[in-house]
C-alpha positions as CSV (number, residue, x, y, z in Angstrom):
1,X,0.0,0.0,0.0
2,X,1.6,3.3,-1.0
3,X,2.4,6.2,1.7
4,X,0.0,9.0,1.6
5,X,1.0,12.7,3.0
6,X,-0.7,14.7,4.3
7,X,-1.1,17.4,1.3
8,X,-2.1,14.3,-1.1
9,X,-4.8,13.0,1.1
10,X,-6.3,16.7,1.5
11,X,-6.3,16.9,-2.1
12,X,-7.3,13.4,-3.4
13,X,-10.2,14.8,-0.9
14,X,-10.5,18.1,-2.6
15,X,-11.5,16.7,-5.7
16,X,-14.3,14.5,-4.5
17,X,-16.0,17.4,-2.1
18,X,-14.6,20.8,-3.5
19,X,-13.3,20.4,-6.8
20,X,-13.5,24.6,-7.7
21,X,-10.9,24.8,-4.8
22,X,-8.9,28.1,-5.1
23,X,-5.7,26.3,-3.2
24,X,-6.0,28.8,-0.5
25,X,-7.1,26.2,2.1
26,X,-4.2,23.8,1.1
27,X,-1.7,26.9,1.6
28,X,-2.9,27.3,4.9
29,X,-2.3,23.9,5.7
30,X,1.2,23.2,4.3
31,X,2.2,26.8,6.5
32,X,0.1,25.1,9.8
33,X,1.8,21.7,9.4
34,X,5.0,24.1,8.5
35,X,4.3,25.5,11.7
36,X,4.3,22.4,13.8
37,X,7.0,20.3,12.6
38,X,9.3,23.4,13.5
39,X,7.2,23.3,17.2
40,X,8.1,19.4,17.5
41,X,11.8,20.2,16.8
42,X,11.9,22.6,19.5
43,X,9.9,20.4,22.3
44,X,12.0,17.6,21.4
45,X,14.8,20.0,22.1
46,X,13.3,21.2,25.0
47,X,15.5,18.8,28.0
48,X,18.6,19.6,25.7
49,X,18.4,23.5,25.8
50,X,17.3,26.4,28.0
51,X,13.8,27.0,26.7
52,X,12.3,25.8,30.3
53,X,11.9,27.7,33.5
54,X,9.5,30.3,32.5
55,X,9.6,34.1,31.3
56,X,8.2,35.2,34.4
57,X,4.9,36.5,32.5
58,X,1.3,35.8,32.5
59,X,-1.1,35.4,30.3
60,X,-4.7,36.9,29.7
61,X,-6.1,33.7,31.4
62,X,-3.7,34.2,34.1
63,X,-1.2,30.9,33.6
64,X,2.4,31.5,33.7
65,X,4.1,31.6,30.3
66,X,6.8,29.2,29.1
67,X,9.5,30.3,26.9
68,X,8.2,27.5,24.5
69,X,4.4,28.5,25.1
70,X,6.0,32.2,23.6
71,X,7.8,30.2,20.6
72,X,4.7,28.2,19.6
73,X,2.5,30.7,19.5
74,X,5.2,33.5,17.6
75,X,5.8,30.9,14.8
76,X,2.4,30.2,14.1
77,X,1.4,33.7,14.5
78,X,4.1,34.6,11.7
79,X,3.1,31.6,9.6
80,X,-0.3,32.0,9.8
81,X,0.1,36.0,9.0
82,X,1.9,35.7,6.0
83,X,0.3,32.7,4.3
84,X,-1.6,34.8,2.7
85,X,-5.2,32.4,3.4
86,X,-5.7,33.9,6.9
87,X,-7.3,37.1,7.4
88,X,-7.7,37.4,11.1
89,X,-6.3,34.5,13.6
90,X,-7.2,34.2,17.7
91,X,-4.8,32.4,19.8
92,X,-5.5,31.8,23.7
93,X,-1.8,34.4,24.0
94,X,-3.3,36.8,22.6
95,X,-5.8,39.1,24.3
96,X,-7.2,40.4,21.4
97,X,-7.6,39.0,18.0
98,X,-5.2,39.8,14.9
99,X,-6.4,41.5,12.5
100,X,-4.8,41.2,9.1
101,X,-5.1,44.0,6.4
102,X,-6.5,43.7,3.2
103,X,-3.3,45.0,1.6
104,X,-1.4,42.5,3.3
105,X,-3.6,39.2,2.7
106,X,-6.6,38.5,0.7
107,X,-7.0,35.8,2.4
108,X,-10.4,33.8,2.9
109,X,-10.1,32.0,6.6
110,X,-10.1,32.9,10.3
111,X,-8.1,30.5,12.2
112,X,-8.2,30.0,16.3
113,X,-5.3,28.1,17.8
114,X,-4.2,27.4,20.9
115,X,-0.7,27.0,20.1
116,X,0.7,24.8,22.9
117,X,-2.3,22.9,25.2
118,X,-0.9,21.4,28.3
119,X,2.8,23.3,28.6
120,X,2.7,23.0,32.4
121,X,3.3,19.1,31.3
122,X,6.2,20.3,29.1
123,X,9.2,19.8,32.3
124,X,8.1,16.0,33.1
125,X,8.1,15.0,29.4
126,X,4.0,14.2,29.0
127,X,2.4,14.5,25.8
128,X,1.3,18.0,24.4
129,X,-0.2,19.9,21.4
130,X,-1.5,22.4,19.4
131,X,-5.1,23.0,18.6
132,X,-6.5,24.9,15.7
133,X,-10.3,25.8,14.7
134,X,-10.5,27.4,11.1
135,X,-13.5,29.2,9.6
136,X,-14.6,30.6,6.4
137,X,-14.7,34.3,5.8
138,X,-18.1,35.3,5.0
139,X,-17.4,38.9,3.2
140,X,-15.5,40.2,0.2
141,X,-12.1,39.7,1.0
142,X,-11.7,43.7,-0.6
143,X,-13.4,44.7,3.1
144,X,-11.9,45.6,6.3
145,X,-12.3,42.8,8.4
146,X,-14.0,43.9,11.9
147,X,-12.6,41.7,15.0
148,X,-16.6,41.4,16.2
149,X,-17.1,38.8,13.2
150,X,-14.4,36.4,14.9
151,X,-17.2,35.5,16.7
152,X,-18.8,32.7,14.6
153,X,-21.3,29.5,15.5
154,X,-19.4,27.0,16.2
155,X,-21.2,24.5,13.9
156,X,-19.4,26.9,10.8
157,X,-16.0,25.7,11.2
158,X,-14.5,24.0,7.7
159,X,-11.8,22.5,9.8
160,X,-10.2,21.9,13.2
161,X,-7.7,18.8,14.3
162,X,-4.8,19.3,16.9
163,X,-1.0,18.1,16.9
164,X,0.2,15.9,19.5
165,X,3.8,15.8,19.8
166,X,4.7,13.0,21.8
167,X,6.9,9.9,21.6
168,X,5.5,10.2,18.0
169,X,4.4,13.6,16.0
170,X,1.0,13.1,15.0
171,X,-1.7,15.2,13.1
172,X,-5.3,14.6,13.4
173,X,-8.1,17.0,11.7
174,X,-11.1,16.9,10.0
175,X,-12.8,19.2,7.1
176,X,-16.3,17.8,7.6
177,X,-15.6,14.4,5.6
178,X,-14.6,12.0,8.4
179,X,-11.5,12.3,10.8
180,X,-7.7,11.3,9.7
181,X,-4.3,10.5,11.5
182,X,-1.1,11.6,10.5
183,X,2.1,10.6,12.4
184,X,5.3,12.5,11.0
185,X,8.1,10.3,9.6
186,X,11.2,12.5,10.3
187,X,13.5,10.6,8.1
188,X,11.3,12.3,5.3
189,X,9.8,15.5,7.0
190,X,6.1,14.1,6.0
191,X,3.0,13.5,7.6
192,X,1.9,10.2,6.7
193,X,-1.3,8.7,6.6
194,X,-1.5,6.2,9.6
195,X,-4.7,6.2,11.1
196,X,-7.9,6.5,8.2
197,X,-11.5,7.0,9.2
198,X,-10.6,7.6,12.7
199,X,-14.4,6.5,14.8
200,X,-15.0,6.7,18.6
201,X,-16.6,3.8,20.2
202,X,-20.2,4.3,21.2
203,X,-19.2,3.0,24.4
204,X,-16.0,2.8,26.1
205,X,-14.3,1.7,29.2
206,X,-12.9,4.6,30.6
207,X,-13.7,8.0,32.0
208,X,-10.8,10.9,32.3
209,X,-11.5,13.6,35.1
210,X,-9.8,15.6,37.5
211,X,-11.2,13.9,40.6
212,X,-9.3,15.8,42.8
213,X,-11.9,18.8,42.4
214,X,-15.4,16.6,44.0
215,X,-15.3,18.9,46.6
216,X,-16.0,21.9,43.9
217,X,-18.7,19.7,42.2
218,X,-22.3,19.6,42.3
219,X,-24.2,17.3,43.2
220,X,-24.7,16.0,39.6
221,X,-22.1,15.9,38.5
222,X,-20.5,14.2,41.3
223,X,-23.1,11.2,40.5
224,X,-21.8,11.3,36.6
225,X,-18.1,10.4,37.9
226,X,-19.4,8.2,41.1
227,X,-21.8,6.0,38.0
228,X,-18.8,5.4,36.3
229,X,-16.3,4.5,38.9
230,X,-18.8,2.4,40.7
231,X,-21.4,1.3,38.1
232,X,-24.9,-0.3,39.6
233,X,-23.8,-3.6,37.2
234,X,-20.7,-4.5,34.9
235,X,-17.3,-2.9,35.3
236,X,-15.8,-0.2,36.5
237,X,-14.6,2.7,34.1
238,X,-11.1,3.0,34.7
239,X,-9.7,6.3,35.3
240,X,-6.9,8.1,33.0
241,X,-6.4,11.6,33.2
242,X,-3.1,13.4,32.0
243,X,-4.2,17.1,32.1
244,X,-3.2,17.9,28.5
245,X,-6.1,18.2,26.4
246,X,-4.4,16.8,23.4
247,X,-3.5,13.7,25.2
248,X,-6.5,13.4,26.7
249,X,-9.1,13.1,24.0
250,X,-6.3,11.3,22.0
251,X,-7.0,8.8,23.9
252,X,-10.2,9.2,23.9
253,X,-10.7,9.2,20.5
254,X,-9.1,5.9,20.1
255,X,-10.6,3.9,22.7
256,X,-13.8,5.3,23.4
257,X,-15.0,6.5,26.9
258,X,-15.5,9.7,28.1
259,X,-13.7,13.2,29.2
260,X,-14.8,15.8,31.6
261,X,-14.1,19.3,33.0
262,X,-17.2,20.3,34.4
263,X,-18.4,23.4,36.0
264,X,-17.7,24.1,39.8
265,X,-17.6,26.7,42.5
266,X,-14.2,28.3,41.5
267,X,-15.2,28.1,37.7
268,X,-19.4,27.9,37.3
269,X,-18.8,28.9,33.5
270,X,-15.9,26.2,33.2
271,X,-12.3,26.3,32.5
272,X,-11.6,25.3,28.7
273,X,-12.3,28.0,25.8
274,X,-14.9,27.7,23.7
275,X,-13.0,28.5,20.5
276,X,-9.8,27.5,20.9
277,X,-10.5,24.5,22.8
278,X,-13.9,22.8,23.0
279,X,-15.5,23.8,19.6
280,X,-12.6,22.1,17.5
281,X,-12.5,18.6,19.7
282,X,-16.4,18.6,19.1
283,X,-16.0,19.2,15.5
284,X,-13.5,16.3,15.4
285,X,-15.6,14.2,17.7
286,X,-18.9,14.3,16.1
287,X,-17.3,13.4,12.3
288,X,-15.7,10.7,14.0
289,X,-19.4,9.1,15.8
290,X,-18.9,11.0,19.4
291,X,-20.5,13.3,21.1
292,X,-19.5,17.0,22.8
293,X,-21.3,18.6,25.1
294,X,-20.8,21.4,28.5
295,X,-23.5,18.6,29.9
296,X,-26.7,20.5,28.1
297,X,-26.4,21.9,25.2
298,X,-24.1,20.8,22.1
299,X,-20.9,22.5,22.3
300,X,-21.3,23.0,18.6
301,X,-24.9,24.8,18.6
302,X,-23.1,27.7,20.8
303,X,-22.1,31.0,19.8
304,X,-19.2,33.0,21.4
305,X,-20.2,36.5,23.3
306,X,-16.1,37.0,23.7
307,X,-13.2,35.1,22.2
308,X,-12.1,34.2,25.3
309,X,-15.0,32.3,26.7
310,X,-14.9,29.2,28.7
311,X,-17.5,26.4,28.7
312,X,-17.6,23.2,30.3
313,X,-16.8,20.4,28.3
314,X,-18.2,16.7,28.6
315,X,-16.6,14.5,25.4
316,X,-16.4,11.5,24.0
317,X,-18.1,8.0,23.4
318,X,-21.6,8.8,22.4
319,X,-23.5,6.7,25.1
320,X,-21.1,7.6,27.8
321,X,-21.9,11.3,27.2
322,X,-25.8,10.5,26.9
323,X,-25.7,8.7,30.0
324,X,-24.2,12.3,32.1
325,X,-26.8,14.2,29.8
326,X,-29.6,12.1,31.6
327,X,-28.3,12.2,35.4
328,X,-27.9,16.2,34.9
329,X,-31.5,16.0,33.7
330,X,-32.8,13.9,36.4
331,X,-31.3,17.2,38.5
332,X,-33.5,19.5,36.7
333,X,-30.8,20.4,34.2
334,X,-31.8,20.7,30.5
């Protein structure tokens, strides 16, 4: 069976579902995976050379800045800015959103990253990524662009995926047409296809939380975590949590089960962001047969009030996230 990249699986794909494609989308994506093959270098890098230790900054969600949080998100700031598909791009470093000019790019996309998800993992060598949510531009690409149309329904996206630089360098995204893994042969620089048609389970066997917040629960969704870890018949869930995103619905997408970061005290409107987070992991989980939800509503029926907004997120395996929708309506949720 022949190798498959990346670039000739997006546009074997083109063909089929867009064949009057300008090429703009596949120049944004050679300059994203551009982007994270030069991030993998450096993380690889990271035990070797002084990028650790911090800048001594903090962010506008209030999380101390890495020196490698600073060089993620500055190359793909650059790359995405001068690709000349991207008209305005979000990333969770940024406060506000970038607006390109017209006279620098005609670009025809809005892209939302988060460049590197789970960096506090980055000084005991656990698995981390970067996640990224494109849109399509709606006006003439002759127009000023205002930063008040960045916030868009979250069922518009054309794309979203994340890379997970691990042990391996992988790529997983989806354009609407099914979910695809990539892992990143560095004896050729390429992407190749290694995981096709990528499905979630309708029912796994484990659940990934942070249980060391119950005390911040509710009552609900105490019971959601208790069902699983003590189930009234069958097995127990068993419990995985790594506290990088990434790595966490990775797994998650592969073998089924379920993630959680629910609302509590400290945090009643969650933690994760809604754009650069939650929307694209529900994009991917949904084409691949899951389910995404903040425990009510569909994370993908919601539209941002602020490009910074958090929202719970409950993820994975179909009837595993059916089963917390019904105990949160049984507490008069919904």
């Amino acid at each position: 069976m022949p190798e498959i990249t990346v670039t000739e699986h997006l546009l074997a794909a083109q063909m089929e579902w867009s064949p009057k494609a300008t090429g703009q989308f596949t120049s944004l994506l050679h300059d994203l995976i551009v982007s994270a093959k030069i991030i993998s270098r450096n993380v690889k890098q990271a035990g070797l050379v002084d990028i650790l230790g911090g800048t001594g900054e903090v962010n506008v969600q209030g999380e101390r800045v890495q020196k490698l949080d600073e060089f993620a998100n500055k190359t793909l700031v650059y790359r995405m800015r001068t690709c000349g598909a991207v008209c305005a791009l979000g990333s969770e470093e940024l406060e506000e959103p970038l607006i390109i000019p017209p006279e620098e790019s005609s670009g025809s996309y809005i892209i939302y990253f988060d460049p590197l998800d789970g960096s506090s993992n980055i000084d005991v060598n656990v698995s981390i990524g970067t996640i990224f949510s494109i849109y399509r531009r709606r006006e003439d690409a002759t127009e000023p662009f205002r930063a008040e149309r960045m916030l868009r329904p979250c069922d518009t996206q054309v794309a979203a995926g994340y890379f997970l630089y691990g042990p391996s360098t992988m790529m997983v995204y989806t354009t609407g047409h099914g979910v695809n893994g990539f892992t990143l042969d560095p004896s050729i620089g390429e992407f190749l296809l290694s995981h096709p048609n990528m499905q979630i389970a309708p029912r796994g066997a484990i659940y990934s939380v942070n249980a060391s917040y119950d005390r911040f629960w509710d009552e609900a969704t105490r019971e959601c975590v208790d069902s699983f870890c003590h189930p009234a018949g069958g097995q127990p869930y068993s419990l995985r949590y790594v506290g990088s995103l990434v790595a966490d619905f990775h797994r998650t997408l592969l073998y089924g089960g379920i993630f959680m970061y629910p609302a509590d005290t400290r945090k009643p409107d969650g933690k994760l962001r809604l754009m650069y987070e939650a929307a694209p992991m529900a994009f991917l989980a949904e084409q691949a047969g899951g389910k995404a939800t903040d425990g009510v509503h569909r994370i993908l029926d919601k539209t941002p009030l602020s490009i910074h907004e958090r929202t719970p997120l409950i993820i994975g395996s179909s009837e595993d996230v059916d089963h917390v929708a019904d105990i949160y309506r049984r507490h008069g949720r919904g």
